[in-house]
C-alpha positions as CSV (number, residue, x, y, z in Angstrom):
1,X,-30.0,21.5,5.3
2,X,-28.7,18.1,6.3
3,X,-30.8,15.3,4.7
4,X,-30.6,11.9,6.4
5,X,-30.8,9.0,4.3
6,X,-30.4,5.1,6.0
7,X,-31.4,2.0,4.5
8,X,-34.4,0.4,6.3
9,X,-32.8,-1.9,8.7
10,X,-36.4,-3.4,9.1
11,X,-36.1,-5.2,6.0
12,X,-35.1,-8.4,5.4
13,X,-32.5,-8.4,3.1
14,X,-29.5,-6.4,1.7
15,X,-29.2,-3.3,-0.2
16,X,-29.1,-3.5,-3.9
17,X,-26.6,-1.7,-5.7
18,X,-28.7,1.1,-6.6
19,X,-29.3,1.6,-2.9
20,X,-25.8,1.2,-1.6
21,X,-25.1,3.8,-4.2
22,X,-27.9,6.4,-3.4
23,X,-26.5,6.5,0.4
24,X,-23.0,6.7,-1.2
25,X,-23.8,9.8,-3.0
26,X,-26.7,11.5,-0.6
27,X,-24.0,11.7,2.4
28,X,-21.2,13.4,0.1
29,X,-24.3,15.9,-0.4
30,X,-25.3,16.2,3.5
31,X,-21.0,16.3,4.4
32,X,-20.9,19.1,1.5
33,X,-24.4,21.0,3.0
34,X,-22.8,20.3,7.1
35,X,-22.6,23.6,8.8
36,X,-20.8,24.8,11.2
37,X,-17.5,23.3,9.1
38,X,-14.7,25.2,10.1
39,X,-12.5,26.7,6.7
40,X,-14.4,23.9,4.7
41,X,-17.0,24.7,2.1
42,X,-20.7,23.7,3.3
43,X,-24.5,25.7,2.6
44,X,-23.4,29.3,3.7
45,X,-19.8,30.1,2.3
46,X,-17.2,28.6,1.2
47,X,-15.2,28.6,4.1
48,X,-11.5,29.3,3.1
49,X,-11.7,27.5,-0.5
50,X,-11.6,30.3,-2.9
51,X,-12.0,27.8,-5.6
52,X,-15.5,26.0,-5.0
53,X,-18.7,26.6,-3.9
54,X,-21.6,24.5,-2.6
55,X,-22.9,23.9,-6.0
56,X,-19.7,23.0,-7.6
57,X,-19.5,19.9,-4.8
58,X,-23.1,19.0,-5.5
59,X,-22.3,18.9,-9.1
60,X,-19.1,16.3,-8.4
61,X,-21.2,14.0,-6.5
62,X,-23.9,14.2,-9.1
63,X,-20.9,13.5,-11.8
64,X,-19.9,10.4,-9.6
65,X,-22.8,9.0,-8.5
66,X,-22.8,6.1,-11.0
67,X,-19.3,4.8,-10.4
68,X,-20.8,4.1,-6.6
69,X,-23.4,1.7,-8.3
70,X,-20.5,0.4,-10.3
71,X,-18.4,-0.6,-7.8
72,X,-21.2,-1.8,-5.6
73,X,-22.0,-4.1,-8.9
74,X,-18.8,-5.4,-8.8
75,X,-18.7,-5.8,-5.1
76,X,-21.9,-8.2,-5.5
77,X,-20.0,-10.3,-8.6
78,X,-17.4,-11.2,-6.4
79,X,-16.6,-13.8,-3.8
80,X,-15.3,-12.3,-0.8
81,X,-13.7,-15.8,0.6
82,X,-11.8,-16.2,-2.6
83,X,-8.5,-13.7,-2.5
84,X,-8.1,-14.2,-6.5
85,X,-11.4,-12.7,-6.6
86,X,-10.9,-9.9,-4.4
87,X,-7.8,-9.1,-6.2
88,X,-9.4,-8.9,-9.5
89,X,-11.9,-6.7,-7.9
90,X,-9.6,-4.6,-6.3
91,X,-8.3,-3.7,-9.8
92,X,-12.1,-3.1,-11.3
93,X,-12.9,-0.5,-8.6
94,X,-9.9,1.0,-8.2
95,X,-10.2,1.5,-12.8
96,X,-13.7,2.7,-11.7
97,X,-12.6,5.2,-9.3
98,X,-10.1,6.8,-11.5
99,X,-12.6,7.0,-14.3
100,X,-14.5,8.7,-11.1
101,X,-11.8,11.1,-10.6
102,X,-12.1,12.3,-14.4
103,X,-15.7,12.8,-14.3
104,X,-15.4,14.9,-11.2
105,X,-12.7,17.3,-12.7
106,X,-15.0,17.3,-16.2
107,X,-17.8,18.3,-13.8
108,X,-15.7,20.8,-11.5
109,X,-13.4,22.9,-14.3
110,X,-10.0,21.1,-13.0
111,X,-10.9,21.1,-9.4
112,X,-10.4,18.4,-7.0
113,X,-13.4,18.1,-4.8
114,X,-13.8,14.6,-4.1
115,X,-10.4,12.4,-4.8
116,X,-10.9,11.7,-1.1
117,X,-14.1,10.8,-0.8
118,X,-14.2,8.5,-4.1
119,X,-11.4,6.3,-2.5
120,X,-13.0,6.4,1.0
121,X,-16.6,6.3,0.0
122,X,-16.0,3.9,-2.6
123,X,-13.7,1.2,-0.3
124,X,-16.9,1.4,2.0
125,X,-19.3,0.9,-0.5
126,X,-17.7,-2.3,-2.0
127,X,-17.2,-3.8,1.5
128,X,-21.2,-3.3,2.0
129,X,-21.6,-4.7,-1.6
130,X,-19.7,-7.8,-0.7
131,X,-21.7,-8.0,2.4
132,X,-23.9,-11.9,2.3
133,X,-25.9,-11.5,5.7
134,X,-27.3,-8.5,7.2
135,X,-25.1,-8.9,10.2
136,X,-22.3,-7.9,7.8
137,X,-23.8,-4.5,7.4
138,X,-22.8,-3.7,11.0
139,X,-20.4,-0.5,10.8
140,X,-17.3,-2.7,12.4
141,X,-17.4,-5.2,10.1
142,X,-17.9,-3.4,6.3
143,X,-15.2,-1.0,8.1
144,X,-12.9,-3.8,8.2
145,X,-13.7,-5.1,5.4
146,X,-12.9,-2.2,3.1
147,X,-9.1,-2.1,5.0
148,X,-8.5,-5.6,3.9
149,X,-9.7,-4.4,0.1
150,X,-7.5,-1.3,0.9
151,X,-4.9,-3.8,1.5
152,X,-4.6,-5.3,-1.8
153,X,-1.8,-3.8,-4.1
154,X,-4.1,-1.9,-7.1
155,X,-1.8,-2.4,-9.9
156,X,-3.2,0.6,-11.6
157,X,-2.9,3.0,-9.2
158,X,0.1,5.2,-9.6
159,X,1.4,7.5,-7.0
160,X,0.8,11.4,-7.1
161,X,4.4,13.2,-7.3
162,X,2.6,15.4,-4.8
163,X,-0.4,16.5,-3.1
164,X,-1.5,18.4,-0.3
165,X,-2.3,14.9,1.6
166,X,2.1,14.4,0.9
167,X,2.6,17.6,1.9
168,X,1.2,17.5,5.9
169,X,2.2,13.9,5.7
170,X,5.6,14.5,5.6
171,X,6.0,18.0,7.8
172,X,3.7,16.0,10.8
173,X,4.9,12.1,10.0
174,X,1.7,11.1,10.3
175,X,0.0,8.7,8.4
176,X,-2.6,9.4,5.5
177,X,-6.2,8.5,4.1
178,X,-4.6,5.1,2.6
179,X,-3.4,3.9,6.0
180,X,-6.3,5.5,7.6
181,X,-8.5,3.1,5.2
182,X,-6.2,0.1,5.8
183,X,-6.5,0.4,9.2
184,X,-10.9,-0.3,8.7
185,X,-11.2,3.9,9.3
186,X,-9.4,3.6,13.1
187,X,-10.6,7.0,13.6
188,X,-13.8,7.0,12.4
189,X,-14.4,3.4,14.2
190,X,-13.0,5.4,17.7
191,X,-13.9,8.3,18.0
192,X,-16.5,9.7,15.3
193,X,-19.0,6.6,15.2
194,X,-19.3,6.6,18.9
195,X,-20.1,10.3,19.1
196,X,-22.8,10.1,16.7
197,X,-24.1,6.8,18.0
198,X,-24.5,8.7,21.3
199,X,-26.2,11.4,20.0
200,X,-28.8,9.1,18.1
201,X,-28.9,7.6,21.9
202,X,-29.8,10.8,23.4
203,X,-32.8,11.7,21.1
204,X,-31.1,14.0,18.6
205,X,-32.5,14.7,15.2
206,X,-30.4,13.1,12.4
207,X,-29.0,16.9,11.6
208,X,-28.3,17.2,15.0
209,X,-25.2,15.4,16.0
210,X,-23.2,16.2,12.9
211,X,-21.6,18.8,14.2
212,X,-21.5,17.3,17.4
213,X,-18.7,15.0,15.9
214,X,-15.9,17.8,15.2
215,X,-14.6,18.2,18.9
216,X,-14.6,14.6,19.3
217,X,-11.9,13.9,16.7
218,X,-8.2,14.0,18.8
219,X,-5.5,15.5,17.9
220,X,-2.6,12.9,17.4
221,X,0.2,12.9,19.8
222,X,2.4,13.3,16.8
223,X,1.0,16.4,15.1
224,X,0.9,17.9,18.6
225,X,5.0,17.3,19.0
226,X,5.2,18.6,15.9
227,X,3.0,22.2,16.2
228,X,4.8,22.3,19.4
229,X,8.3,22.4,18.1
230,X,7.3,24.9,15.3
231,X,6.6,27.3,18.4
């Protein structure tokens, strides 16, 4: 069920915005169809979310898929050596995602799908947008990039009182996805990339190593002091 969809690294040039946003959207579709997904919703259940279903996800990403070209516009506008610029565009995508975040609760009855994945996807779309030589398309590099645009205060943004994300944050102390996306995806960069890179490696099929990628992510030594002392 998992559809692969890369830009043509054969070519010479960058991605246009259309593109940046088609991958954008088409791996929120292939993340939302990945099975096995433990207690997540994916193409034969809906794991443990009584409140969505496969086609409700699809319909978010559908409902969002234009804000990814929107950001990856304004990515392209900007100069990525001037910080006044960065700043301004900082506060255009971060507008853009939460006029995102509307259309995805139009689209889903009230339910939160993809918060998440608009502020994740979205940092990692402008970074490739912003991206001036095809070098700066390697995955360490637009990974950084979006934590430095993570970085910058988004004067619209205002915090949740809570969330679930506060919730585990503050019973495990662990940090959550905005420090996880200031850091340039640490995680990601460590642990998942280099499973799936090694699968790729090894021959897989592009379905293949997906769920390859789920034992690989650690536990942190935090959240395992903290189950342990709940015991």
């Amino acid at each position: 069920m998992c559809r692969a969809v890369r830009f043509d690294e054969s070519l010479e040039r960058l991605p246009t915005a259309e593109e940046l946003a088609l991958l954008a959207t088409a791996s929120l579709k292939d993340e939302a169809n990945l099975f096995p997904k433990p207690g997540l919703v994916n193409w034969r259940s809906s794991g443990s979310h009584t409140d969505m279903t496969i086609e409700m996800r699809h319909a978010a990403v559908d409902a969002i898929s234009s804000s990814f070209k929107a950001m990856a516009d304004a990515a392209k506008k900007a100069d990525r050596n001037n910080p006044e610029s960065l700043s301004a565009l900082r506060m255009t995508v971060g507008a853009i995602g939460r006029a995102a975040e509307v259309a995805m609760l139009k689209a889903t009855g009230g339910v939160n799908t993809h918060r998440g994945a608009i502020y994740a996807q979205g940092l990692l779309t402008v970074a490739a947008g912003l991206a001036e030589e095809r070098s700066a398309l390697a995955a360490e590099r637009v990974a950084a990039l979006a934590g430095h645009i993570a970085s910058i205060p988004d004067p619209g943004f205002e915090a949740p009182a809570t969330s679930h994300g506060l919730v585990v944050r503050k019973r495990l102390g662990l940090p959550g996805a905005r420090e996880e996306a200031q850091s340039g995806f640490e995680h990601v960069r460590l642990f998942a990339l280099p499973a799936l890179l090694k699968s790729r490696k090894a021959g897989l099929s592009e379905s293949q190593p997906r769920p390859s990628r789920v034992p690989t992510w650690p536990t942190p030594p935090r959240a395992r002091a903290a189950r342990t002392s709940t015991k």
